[in-house]
N, C-alpha and C positions, 0 to 999 in steps of 0.2 A: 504494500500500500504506500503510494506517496504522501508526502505532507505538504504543507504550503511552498506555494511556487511551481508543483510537480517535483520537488527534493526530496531526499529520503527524509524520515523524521528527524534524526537526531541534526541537519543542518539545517530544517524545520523550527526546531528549539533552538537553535546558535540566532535564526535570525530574527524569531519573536525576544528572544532575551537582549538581542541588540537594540531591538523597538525598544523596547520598555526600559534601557537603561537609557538610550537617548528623552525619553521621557521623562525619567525622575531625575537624572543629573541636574537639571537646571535649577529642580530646587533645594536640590542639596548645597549647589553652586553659589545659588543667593548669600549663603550663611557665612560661605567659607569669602566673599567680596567683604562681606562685612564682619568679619571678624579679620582679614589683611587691611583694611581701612584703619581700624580701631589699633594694631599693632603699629602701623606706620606714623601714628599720633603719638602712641606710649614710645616708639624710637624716637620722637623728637623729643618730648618731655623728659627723657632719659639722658637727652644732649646730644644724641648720636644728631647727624643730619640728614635728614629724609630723602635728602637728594640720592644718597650712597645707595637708596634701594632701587630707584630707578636703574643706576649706574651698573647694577650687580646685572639686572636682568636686561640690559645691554650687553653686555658680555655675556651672558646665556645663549641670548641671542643669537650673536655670532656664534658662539661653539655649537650651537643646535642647526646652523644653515648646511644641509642635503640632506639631512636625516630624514628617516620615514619615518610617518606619525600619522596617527588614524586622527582622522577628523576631531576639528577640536568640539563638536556637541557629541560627539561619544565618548569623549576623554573625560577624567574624573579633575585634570587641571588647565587652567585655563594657559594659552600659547604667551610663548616668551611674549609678544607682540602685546595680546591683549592686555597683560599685568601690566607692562609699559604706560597704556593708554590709562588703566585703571591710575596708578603712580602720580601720574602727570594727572590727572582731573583730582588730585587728594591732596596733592602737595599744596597749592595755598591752602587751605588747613592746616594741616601740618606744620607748617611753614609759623604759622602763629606759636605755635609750642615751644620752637626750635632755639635753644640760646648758649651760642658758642662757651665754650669752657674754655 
């Protein structure tokens, strides 16, 4: 008997379980945006500068450019890129906390 698609069953079940993780990721995702936001505040208030996290995940970056990587809505983290974006839209906040030592 085949499963969905015309596949056997068990890559039936690979690709309903891939549904459904693309589906619930995002709102696991939500928690984990806002709990790297709320760090990135306590790294200023701590005196570190907020900038340095940006800077790390530019160098990710770079060391992650030709690698294979499955889609980032199926990934459980979000792409060098995306945290970049996220970083830069946090840092004026951050930025407030921040006071050189």
């Amino acid at each position: 008997m085949s499963g969905v698609l015309g596949t056997d069953p068990q890559t039936s079940a690979q690709v309903a379980g891939l549904f459904a993780q693309g589906l619930l990721l995002p709102w696991g995702a939500r928690a984990g945006v806002r709990g790297r936001s709320h760090r990135l505040i306590l790294m200023a208030k701590a005196g570190y500068d907020p900038t340095a996290a940006r800077d790390l995940w530019v160098r990710m970056a770079e060391a992650a450019k030709g690698q294979s990587r499955p889609p980032e809505f199926l990934s459980t983290h979000p792409s060098e890129e995306t945290r970049i974006r996220q970083i830069e839209g946090w840092l004026p906040e951050a930025q407030k906390y921040y006071k050189p030592r």
